[in-house]
Each structure stands twice: as structure tokens, then as C-alpha cells.
Residue frames relative to the residue before (quaternion, step in Angstrom):
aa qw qx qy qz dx dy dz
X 1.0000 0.0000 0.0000 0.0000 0.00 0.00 0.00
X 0.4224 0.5269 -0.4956 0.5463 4.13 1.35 -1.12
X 0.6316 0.5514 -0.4807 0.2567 3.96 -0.34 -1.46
X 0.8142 0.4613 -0.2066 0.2857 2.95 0.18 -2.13
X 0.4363 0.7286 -0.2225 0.4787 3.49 1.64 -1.15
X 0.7873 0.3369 -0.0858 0.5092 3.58 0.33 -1.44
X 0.6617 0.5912 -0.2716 0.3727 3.43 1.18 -0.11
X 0.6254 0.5378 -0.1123 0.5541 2.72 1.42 -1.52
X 0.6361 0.5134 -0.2918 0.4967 3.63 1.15 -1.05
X 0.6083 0.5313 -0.2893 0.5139 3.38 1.01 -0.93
X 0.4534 0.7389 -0.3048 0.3946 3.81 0.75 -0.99
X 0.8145 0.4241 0.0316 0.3947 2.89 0.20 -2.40
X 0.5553 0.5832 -0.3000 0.5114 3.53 1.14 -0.39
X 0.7144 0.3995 -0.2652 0.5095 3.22 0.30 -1.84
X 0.6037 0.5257 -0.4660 0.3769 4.16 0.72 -0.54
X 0.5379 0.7044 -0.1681 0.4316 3.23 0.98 -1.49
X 0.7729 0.2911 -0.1496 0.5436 3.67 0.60 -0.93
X 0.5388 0.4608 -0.4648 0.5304 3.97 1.05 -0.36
X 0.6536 0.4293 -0.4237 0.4572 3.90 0.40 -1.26
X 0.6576 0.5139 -0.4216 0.3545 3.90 0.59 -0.73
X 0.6155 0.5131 -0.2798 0.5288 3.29 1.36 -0.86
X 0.6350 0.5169 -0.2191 0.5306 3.72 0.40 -0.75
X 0.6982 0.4239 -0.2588 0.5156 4.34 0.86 -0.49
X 0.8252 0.0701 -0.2411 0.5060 3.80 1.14 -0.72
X 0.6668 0.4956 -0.3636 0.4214 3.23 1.10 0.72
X 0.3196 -0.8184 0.4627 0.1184 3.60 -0.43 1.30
X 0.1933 0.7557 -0.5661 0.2665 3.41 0.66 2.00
X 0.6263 -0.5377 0.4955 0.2704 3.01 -1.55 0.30
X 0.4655 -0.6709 0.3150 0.4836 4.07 -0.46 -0.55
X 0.5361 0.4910 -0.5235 0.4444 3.20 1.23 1.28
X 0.4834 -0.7512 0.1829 0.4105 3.20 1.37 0.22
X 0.2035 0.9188 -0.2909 0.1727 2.99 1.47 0.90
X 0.0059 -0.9098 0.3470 0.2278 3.61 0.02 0.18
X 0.7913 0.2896 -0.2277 0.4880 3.91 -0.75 0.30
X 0.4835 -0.6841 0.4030 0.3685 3.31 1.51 1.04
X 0.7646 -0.2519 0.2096 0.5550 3.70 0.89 1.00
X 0.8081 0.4112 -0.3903 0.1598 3.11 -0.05 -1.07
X 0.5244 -0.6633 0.3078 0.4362 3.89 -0.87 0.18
X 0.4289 -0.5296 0.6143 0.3977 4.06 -1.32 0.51
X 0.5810 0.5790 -0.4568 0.3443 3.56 0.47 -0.62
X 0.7049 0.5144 -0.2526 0.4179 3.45 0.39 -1.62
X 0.7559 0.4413 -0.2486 0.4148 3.36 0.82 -1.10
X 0.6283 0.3544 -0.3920 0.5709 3.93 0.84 -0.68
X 0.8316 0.2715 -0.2998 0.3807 4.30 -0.12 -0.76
X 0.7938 0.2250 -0.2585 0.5025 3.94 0.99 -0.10
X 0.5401 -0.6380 0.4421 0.3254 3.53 0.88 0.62
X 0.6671 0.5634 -0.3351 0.3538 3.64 0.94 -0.03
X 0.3637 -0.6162 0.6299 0.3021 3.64 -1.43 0.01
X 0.3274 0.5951 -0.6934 0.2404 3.54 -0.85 1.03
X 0.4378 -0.7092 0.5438 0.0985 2.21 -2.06 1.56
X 0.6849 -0.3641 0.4987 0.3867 3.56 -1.83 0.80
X 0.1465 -0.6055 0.7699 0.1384 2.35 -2.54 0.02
X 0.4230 -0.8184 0.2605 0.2888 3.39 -0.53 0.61
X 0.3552 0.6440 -0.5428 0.4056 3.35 1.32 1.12
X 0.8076 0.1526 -0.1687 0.5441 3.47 1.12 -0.10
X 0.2787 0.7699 -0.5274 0.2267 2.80 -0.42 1.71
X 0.2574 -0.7635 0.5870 0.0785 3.82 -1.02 0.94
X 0.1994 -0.8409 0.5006 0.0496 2.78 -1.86 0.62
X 0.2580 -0.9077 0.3300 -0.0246 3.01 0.01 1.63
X 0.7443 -0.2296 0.1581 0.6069 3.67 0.02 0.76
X 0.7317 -0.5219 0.1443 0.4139 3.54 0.94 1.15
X 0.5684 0.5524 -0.3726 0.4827 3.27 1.29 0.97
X 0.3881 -0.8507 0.3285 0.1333 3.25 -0.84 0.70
X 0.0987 0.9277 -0.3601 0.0017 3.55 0.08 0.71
X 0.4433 -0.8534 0.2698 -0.0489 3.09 -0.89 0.64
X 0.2517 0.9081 -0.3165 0.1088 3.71 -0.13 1.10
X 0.6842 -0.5953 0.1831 0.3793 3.40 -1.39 1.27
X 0.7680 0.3706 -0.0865 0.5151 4.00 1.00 -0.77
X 0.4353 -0.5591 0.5893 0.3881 3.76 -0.97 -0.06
X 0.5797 0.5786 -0.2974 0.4905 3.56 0.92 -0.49
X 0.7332 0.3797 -0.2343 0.5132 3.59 1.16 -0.45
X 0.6405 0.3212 -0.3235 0.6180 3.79 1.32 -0.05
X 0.6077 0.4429 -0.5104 0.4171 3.46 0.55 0.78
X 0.3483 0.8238 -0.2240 0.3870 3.08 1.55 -0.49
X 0.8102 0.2354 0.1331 0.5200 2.73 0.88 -2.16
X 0.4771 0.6755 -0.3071 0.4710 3.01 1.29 0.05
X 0.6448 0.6398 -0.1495 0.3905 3.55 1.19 -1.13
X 0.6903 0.0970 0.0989 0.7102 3.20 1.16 -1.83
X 0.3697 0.7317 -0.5495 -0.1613 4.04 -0.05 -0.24
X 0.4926 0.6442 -0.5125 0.2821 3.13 0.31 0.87
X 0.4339 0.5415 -0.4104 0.5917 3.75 1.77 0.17
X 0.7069 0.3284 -0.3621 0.5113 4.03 0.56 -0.72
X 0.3876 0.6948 -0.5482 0.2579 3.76 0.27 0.39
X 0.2669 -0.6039 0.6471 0.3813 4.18 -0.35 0.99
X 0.5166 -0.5943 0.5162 0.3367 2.98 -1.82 0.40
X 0.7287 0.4573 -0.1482 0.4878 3.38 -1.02 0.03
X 0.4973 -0.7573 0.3228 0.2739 3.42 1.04 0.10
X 0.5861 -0.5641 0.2037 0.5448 3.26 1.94 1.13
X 0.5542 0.3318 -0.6581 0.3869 3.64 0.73 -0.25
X 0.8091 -0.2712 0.4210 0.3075 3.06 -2.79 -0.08
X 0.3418 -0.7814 0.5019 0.1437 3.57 -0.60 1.53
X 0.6206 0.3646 -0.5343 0.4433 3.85 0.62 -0.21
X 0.2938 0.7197 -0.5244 0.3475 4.28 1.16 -0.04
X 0.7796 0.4046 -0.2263 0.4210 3.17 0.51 -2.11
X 0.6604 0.5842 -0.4120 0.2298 3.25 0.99 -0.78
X 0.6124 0.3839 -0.1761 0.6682 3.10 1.33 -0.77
X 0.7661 -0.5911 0.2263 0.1122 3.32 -0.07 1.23
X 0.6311 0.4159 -0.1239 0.6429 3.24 2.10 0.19
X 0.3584 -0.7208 0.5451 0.2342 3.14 -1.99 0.53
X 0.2161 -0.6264 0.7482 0.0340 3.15 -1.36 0.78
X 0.3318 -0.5584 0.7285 0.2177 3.17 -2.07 0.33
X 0.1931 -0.8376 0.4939 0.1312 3.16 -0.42 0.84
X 0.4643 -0.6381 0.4321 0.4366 3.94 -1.17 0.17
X 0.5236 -0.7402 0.3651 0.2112 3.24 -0.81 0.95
X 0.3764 0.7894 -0.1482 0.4618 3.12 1.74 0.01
X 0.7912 0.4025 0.0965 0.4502 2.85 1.41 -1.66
X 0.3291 0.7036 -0.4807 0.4070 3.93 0.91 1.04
X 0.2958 -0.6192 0.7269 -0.0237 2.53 -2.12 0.39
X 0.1313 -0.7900 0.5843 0.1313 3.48 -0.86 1.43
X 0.0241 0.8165 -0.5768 -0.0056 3.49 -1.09 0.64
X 0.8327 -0.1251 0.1709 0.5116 4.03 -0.55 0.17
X 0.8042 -0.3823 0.1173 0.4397 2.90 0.74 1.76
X 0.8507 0.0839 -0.2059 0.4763 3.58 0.85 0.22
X 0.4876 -0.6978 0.4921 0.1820 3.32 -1.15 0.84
X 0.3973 -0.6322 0.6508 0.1374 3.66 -1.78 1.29
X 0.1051 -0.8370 0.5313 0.0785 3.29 -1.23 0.09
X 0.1155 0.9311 -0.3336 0.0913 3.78 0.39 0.87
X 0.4107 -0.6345 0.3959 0.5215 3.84 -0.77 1.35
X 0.3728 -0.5460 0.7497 -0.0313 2.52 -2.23 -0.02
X 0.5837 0.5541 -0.5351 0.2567 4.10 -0.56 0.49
X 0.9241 -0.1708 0.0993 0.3271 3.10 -1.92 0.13
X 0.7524 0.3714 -0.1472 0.5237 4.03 1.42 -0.92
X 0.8195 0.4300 0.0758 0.3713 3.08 1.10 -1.09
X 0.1146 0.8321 -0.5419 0.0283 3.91 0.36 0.60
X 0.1775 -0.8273 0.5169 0.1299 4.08 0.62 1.14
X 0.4530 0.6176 -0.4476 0.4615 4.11 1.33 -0.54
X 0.8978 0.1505 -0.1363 0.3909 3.34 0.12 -1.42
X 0.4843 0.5660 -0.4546 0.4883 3.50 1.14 0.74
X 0.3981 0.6689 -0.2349 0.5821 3.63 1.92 -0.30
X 0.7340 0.4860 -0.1485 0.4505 3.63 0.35 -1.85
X 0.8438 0.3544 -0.0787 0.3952 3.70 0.98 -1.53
X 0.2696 0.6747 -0.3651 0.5820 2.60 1.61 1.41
X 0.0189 -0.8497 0.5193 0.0894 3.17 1.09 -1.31
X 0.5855 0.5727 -0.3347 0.4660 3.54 1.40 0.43
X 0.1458 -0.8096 0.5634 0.0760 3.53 0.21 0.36
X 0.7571 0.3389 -0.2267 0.5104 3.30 -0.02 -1.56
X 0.5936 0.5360 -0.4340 0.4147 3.94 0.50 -0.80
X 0.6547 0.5054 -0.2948 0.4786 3.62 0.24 -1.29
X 0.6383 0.4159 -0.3911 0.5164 3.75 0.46 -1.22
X 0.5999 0.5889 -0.3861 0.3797 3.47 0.02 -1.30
X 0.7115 0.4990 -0.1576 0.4689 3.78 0.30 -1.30
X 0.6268 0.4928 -0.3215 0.5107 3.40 0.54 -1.40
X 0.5982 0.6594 -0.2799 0.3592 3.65 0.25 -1.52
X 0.8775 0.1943 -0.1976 0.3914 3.22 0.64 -1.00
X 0.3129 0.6266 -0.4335 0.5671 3.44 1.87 -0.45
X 0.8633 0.3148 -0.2703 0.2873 3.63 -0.19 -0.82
X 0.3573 0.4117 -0.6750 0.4972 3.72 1.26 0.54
X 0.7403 0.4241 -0.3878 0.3489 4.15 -0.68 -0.41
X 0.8574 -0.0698 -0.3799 0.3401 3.03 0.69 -0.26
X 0.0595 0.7847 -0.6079 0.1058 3.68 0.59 0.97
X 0.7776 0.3748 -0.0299 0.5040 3.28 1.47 -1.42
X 0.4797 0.4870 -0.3819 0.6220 3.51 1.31 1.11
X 0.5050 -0.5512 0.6477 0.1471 3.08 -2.09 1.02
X 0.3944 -0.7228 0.5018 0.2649 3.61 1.24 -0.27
């Protein structure tokens, strides 16, 4: 009966820590982050390109992806500098107090680290971001919006 007890407790944990993983990390349900695309590409060439899955890391149980072996060593070294902020969702979201998936397409590099913001047919969150003209304010805001909801389903 101790086993089953310690199992089941054990169980509940390991769940407990995916949902934790799954609330501040915008993955997919392969744990996949930036819908492919690389953190690398996006913080050292200002660009959006997508991985390939010959090169791919894992990062505190996420999966990421990149165009070169030269770019997952990269990341491999430090990956906590290629982390999106905000856990890749769309950073004017956090600002406003919510998550979004954002297009991956859509970012912004700034002092070493890179924004990410949706994009579709109603809604451009980049240039609602820009016409602010506030950078540090928005970040400042987001930052804290995003201790609450790192640990939400939103």
C-alpha cells in the first residue's frame, strides 16, 4: 500500500510539473517551442527561421530547434540568453494581462532579447507595441503581469 502511495504521490508531481511546463511555456503537445523556429536565428540574425529536426535541444523539457549545428551549439552553451521572453507567447498579450500565441514571424529584437507578438487579419500586437513608443514601460508592465500568469492556463 506505502508503494502505491509513493507512486501515485510521485505521479501527481511529475503531472504538476508538465502543467507548470505547459502554463509558462508556449509549446505545442510535442513540446515544441517557437513553432520550430530557432531563438538563435532570432536573437544573433534578426531573422525568423524555421528549424529542422536534425538539430534539436532540450531545454528544461522543451524542445527547440535549429537551421545549423553551429546554431545548437550556440544554444547549447548559454540557453538561457535564447529564451523568447514571456515564454514565446505575444508580449503586448502579457502586457495586457493575457496570453496569446503569437506569429513567429512577428518580433522584435531589443537589449539582447527578443519579443514576440500575434499577428492576423484584426490584430497586428507589433505595431500596437511600436505606438506606444514605450518600450521600457510596456516591458516593465509585462514583467510583472507575467509572474501571474506564467502559472495560468489563461
Amino acid at each position: 500500500m506505502k508503494k502505491i502511495i509513493i507512486f501515485f504521490a510521485f505521479f501527481a508531481f511529475a503531472l504538476t510539473a508538465f502543467a507548470q511546463d505547459k502554463m509558462a511555456n508556449n509549446i505545442d503537445n510535442s513540446n515544441i517551442a517557437l513553432q520550430g523556429y530557432s531563438p538563435v536565428s532570432y536573437l544573433d540574425l534578426g531573422i525568423a527561421q524555421r528549424g529542422v529536426k536534425n538539430f534539436k535541444s532540450v531545454h528544461n523539457k522543451v524542445n527547440y530547434y535549429f537551421t545549423s549545428a553551429e546554431q545548437k551549439a550556440t544554444f547549447d552553451k548559454n540557453p538561457e540568453k535564447y529564451l523568447p521572453q514571456y515564454g514565446g507567447y505575444c508580449a503586448f498579450g502579457v502586457y495586457a494581462g493575457a496570453k496569446f500565441r503569437p506569429d513567429p514571424n512577428k518580433f522584435i529584437v531589443k537589449d539582447g532579447k527578443y519579443f514576440l507578438y500575434l499577428y492576423n487579419i484584426e490584430l497586428d500586437a507589433q505595431q500596437l507595441w511600436l505606438a506606444e513608443n514605450n518600450h521600457y514601460g510596456l516591458v516593465k508592465t509585462a514583467n510583472t503581469n507575467w509572474e501571474k500568469l506564467k502559472s495560468t492556463y489563461n
